[in-house]
GUKOL-788232 format. One record per residue (C-alpha): x, y, z; residue in one letter; residue number from 1. Coordinates in steps of 0.05 Angstrom, whole numbers. Layout:
! residues N
<node <X,Y,Z>,a,NUM>
...
***
This chain:
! residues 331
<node <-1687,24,-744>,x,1>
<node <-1648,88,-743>,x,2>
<node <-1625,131,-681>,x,3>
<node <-1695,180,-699>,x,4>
<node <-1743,115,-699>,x,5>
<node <-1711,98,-647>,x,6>
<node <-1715,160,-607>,x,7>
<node <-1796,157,-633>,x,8>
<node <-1799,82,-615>,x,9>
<node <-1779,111,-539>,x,10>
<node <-1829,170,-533>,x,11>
<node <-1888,143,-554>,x,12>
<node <-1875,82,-501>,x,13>
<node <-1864,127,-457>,x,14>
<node <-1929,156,-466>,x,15>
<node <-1966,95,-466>,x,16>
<node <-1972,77,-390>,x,17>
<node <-1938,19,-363>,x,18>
<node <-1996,-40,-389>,x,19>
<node <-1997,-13,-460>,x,20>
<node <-1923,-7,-466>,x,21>
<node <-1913,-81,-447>,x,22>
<node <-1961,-103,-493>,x,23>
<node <-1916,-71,-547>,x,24>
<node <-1854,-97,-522>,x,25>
<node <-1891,-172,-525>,x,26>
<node <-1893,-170,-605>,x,27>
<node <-1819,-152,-605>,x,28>
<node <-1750,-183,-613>,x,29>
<node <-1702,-192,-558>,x,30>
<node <-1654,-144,-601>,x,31>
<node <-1714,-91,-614>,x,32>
<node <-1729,-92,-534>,x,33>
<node <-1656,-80,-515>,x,34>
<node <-1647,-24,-570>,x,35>
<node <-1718,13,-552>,x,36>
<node <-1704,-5,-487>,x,37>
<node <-1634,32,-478>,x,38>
<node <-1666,89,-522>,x,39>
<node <-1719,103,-461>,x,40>
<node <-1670,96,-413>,x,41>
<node <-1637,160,-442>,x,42>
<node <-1690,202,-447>,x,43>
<node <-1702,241,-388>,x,44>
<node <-1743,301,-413>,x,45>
<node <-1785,317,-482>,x,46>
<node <-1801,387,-505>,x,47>
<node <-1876,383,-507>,x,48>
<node <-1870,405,-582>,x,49>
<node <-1829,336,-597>,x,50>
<node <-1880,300,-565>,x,51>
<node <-1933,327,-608>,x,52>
<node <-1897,314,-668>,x,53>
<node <-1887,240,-643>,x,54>
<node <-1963,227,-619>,x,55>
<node <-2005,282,-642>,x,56>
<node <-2069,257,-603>,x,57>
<node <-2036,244,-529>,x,58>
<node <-2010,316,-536>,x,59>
<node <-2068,342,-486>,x,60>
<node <-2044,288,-431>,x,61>
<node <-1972,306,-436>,x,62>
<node <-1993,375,-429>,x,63>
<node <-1945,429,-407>,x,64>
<node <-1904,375,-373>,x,65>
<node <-1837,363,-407>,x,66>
<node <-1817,304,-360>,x,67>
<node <-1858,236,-387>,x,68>
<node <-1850,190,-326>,x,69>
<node <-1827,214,-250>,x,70>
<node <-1770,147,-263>,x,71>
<node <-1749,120,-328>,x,72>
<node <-1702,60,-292>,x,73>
<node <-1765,42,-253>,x,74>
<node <-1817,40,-315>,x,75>
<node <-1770,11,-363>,x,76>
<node <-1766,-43,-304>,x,77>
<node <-1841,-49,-293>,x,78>
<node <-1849,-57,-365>,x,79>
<node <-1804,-104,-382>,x,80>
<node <-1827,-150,-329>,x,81>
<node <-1904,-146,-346>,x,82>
<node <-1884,-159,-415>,x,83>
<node <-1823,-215,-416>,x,84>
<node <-1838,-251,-340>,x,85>
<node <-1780,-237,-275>,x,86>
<node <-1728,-282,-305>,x,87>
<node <-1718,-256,-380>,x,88>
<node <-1731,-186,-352>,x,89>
<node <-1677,-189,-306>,x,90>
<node <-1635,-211,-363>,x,91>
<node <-1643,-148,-402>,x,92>
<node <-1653,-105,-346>,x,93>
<node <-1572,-120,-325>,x,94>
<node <-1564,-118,-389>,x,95>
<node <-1594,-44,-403>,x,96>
<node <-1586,-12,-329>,x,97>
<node <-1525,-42,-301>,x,98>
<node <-1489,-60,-357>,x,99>
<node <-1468,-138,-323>,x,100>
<node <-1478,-198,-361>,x,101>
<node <-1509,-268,-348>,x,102>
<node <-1502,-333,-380>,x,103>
<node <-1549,-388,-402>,x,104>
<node <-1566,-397,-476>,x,105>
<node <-1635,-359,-471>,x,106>
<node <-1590,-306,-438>,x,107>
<node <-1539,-317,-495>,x,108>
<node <-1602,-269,-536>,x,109>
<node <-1597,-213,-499>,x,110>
<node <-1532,-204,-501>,x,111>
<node <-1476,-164,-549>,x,112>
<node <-1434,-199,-593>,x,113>
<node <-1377,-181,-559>,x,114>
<node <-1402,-203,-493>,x,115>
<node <-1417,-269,-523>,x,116>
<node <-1358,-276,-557>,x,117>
<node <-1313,-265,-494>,x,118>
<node <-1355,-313,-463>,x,119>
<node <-1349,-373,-509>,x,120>
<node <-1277,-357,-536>,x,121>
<node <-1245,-415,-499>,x,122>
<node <-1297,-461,-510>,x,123>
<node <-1288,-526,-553>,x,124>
<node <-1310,-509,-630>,x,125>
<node <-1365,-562,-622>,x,126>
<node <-1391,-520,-560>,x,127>
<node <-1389,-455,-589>,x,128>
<node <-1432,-489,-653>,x,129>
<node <-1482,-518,-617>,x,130>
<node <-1485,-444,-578>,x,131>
<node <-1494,-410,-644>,x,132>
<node <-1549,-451,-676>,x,133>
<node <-1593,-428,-623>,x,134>
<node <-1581,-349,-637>,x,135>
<node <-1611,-310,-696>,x,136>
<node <-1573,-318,-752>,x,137>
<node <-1545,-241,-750>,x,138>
<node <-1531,-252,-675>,x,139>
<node <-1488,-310,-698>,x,140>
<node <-1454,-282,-751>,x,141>
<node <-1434,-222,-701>,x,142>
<node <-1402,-260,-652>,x,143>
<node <-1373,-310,-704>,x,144>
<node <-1331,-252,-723>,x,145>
<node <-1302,-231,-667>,x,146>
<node <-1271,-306,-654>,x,147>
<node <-1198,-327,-672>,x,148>
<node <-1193,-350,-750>,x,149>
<node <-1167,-418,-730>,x,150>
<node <-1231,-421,-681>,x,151>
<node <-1283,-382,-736>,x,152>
<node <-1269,-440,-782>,x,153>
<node <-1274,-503,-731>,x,154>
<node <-1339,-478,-723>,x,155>
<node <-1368,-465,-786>,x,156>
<node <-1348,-539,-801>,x,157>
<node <-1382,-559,-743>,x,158>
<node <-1452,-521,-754>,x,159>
<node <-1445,-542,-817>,x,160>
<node <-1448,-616,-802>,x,161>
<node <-1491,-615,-739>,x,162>
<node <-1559,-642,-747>,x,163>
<node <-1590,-644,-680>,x,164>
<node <-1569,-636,-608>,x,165>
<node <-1589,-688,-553>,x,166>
<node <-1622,-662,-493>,x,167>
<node <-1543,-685,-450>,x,168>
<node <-1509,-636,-500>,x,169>
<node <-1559,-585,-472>,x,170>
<node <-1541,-597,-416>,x,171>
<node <-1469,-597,-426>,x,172>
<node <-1481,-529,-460>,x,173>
<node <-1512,-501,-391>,x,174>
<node <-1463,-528,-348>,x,175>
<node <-1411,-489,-389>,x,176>
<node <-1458,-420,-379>,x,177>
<node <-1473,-435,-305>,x,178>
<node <-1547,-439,-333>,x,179>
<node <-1596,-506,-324>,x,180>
<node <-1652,-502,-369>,x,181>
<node <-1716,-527,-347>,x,182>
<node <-1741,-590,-371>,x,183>
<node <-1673,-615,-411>,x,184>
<node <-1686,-687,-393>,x,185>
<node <-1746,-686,-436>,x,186>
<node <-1728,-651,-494>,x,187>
<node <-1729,-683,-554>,x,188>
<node <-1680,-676,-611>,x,189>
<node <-1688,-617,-657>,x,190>
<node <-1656,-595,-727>,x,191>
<node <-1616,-545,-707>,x,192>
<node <-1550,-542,-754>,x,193>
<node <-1534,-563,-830>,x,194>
<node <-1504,-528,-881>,x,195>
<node <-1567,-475,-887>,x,196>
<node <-1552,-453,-826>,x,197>
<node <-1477,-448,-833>,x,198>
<node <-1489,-413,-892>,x,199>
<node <-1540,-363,-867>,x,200>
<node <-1494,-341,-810>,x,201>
<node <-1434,-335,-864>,x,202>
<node <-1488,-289,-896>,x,203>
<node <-1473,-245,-837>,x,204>
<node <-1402,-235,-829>,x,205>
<node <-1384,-195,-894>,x,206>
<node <-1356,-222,-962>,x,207>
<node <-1282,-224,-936>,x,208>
<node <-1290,-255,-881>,x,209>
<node <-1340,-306,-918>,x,210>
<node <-1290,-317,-962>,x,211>
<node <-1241,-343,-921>,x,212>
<node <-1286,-378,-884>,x,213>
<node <-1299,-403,-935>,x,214>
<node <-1232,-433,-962>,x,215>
<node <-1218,-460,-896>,x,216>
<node <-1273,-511,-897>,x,217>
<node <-1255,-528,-963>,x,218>
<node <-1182,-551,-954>,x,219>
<node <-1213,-601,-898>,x,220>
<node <-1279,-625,-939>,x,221>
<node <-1296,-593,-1012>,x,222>
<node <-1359,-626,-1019>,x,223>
<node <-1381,-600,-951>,x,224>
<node <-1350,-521,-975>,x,225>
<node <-1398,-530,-1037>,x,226>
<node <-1458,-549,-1006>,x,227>
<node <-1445,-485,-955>,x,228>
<node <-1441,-442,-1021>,x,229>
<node <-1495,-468,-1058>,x,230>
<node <-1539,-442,-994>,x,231>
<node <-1508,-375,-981>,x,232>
<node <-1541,-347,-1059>,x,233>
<node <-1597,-385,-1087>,x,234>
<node <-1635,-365,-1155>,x,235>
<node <-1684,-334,-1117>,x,236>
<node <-1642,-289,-1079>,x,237>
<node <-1631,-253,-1150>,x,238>
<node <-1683,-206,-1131>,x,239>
<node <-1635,-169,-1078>,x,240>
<node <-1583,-157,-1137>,x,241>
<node <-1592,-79,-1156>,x,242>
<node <-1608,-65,-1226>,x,243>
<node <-1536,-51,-1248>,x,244>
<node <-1513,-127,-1220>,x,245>
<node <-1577,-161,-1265>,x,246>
<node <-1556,-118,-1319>,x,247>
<node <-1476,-146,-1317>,x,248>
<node <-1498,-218,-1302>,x,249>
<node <-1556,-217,-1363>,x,250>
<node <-1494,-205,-1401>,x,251>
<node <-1469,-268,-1395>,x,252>
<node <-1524,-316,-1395>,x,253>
<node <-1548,-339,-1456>,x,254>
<node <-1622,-329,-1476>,x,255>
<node <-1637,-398,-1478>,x,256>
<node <-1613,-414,-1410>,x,257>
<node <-1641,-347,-1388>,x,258>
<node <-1712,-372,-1406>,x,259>
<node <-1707,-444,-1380>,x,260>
<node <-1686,-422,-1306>,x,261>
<node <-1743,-362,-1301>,x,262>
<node <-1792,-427,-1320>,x,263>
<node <-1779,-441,-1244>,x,264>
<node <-1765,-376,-1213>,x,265>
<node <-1820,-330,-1183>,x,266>
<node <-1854,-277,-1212>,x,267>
<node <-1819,-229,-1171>,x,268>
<node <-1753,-253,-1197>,x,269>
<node <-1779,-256,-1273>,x,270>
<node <-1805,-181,-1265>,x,271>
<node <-1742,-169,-1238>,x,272>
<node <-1701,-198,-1297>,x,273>
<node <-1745,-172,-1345>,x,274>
<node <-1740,-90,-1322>,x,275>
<node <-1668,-100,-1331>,x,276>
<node <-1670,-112,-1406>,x,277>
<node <-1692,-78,-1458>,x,278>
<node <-1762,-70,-1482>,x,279>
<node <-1748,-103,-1536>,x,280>
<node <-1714,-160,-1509>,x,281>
<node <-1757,-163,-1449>,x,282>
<node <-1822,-168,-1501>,x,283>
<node <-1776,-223,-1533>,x,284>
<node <-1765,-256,-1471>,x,285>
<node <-1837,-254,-1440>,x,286>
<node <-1863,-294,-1509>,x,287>
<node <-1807,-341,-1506>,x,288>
<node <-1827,-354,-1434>,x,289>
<node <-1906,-362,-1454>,x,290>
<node <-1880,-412,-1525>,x,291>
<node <-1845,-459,-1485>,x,292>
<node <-1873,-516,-1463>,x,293>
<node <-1867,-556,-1392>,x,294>
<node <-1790,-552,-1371>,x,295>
<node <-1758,-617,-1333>,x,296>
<node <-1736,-595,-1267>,x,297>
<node <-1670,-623,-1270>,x,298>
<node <-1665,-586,-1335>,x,299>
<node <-1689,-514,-1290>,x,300>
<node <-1646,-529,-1228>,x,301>
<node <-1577,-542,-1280>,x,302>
<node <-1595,-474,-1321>,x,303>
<node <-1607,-431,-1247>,x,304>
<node <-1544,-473,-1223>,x,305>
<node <-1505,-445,-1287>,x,306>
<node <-1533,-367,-1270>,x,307>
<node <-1514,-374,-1200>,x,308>
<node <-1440,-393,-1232>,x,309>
<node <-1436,-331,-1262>,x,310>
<node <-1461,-288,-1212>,x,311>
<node <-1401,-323,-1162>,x,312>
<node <-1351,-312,-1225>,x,313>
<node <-1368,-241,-1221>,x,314>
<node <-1373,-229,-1149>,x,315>
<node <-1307,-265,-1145>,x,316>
<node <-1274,-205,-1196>,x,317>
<node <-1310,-154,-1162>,x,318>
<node <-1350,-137,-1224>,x,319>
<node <-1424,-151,-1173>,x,320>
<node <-1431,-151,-1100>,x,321>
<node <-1476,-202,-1068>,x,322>
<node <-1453,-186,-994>,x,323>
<node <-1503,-180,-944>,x,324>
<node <-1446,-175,-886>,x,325>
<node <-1431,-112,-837>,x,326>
<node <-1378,-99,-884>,x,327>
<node <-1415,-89,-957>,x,328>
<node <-1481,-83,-970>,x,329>
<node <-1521,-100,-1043>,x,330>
<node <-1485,-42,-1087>,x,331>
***
């Protein structure tokens, strides 16, 4: 959401009354609250013009009055509480109005990176991993970033080999944030880490970084860097190349193997393939697809596994980007 959705986001809650602005603020993230939040926190008067052009059909109750709410601290308050309960409230509402910072792993979510970060820094790797699986993958990836490389790489091994947590770890993890969570004893274990989930949070922290992340968990276990890789770009993930990247990578696939891996891919990524070629070739390509007969999987997975080669060979030269970091985008 940009700084003018944003700015829209905040007047139109405003204008909502207390009840109907919580029930918005129900069906959103903990990063969407804090951002929309801080936004109505800065607005202390609207031209009645802007508030037309936000919500045409409240215009008549906004009237000639330029000034939405008589306190923005106190409705921001009132409506954070109605719609996220005392405790999670108060953890924004620091957050948002008084800028402090709590601890506890819920309260790890409404947080900065930077805040987190500080917090954790001195924390063992395994600590720090087991904080991060719990955080949005973005979230993560943030405060990944901001860590020491020696500690940035301890870590990723570590999420990348964790497959549950018991409910004394969480425990462990609360003590450490001066947080107890309710009900730890009885928690059962849950999936929580693996090499998806290290490899979505590398998705996060931008190609260089991800890179040597990278090459530090592969001079302590290769197999263990691999399987990281083979999660960060799947076949299916083809679809968020631009045209230009499908174009250089259909280059160096051969047809063959081009029409064996589409066998398994979506129809989104086939119809993205197939714009990317020429009309003849993509004519070629749909018959060839319709002619050939049931594919092994084995044989699907090895030709997609063979793509996804040379799309890495090519990333790797700096011929494609496949970033989805802070630091490069899909170009």
């Amino acid at each position: 959401m940009d700084d003018q959705g944003l700015e829209r986001s905040a007047i139109l809650l405003l204008t909502l009354g207390e009840e109907l602005a919580a029930e918005v603020f129900k069906h959103l993230s903990p990063k969407e609250v804090h951002r929309i939040g801080e936004a109505m926190t800065r607005i202390r008067t609207v031209p009645r013009e802007r508030v037309g052009e936000v919500l045409t059909q409240f215009q008549a109750e906004a009237g000639n009055n330029s000034s939405l709410v008589a306190d923005n601290d106190e409705y921001v308050k009132t409506v954070l509480r109605k719609a996220l309960g005392e405790e999670r409230a108060g953890l924004l509402i620091n957050r948002i109005l008084q800028g402090s910072d709590t601890s506890g792993i819920e309260g790890l979510k409404w947080m900065d990176s930077e805040s987190v970060a500080e917090l954790v820094r001195n924390e063992h790797p395994q600590i720090i991993a087991s904080i991060l699986v719990h955080l949005e993958r973005d979230h993560a990836g943030e405060i990944l970033a901001k860590l020491t490389p020696r500690v940035r790489s301890e870590v990723v091994v570590r999420i990348a080999t964790l497959d549950s947590i018991q409910p004394n770890a969480l425990r462990e993890l609360n003590d450490v944030l001066s947080h107890v969570l309710a009900g730890a004893d009885k928690l059962k274990k849950a999936a929580l880490g693996g090499s998806k989930v290290a490899a979505e949070i590398l998705n996060g922290v931008g190609s260089k970084l991800e890179s040597e992340l990278l090459d530090s968990v592969r001079e302590t276990d290769e197999d263990l860097a691999q399987a990281i890789q083979d999660q960060m770009f799947t076949f299916e993930d083809v679809i968020k190349l631009d045209d230009r990247a499908i174009q250089t990578v259909l280059r160096e696939v051969a047809n063959d193997g081009l029409v064996i891996a589409l066998k398994g891919a979506s129809a989104e990524v086939r119809e993205k393939v197939l714009k990317n070629m020429s009309q003849r070739a993509a004519e070629g390509l749909r018959e060839d697809l319709e002619s050939r007969g049931p594919v092994r999987v084995a044989d699907v997975e090895a030709q997609q596994r063979e793509i996804l080669r040379i799309v890495r060979k090519l990333a790797d030269a700096g011929e494609i980007s496949v970033g989805s970091g802070s630091e490069d985008a899909f170009v």
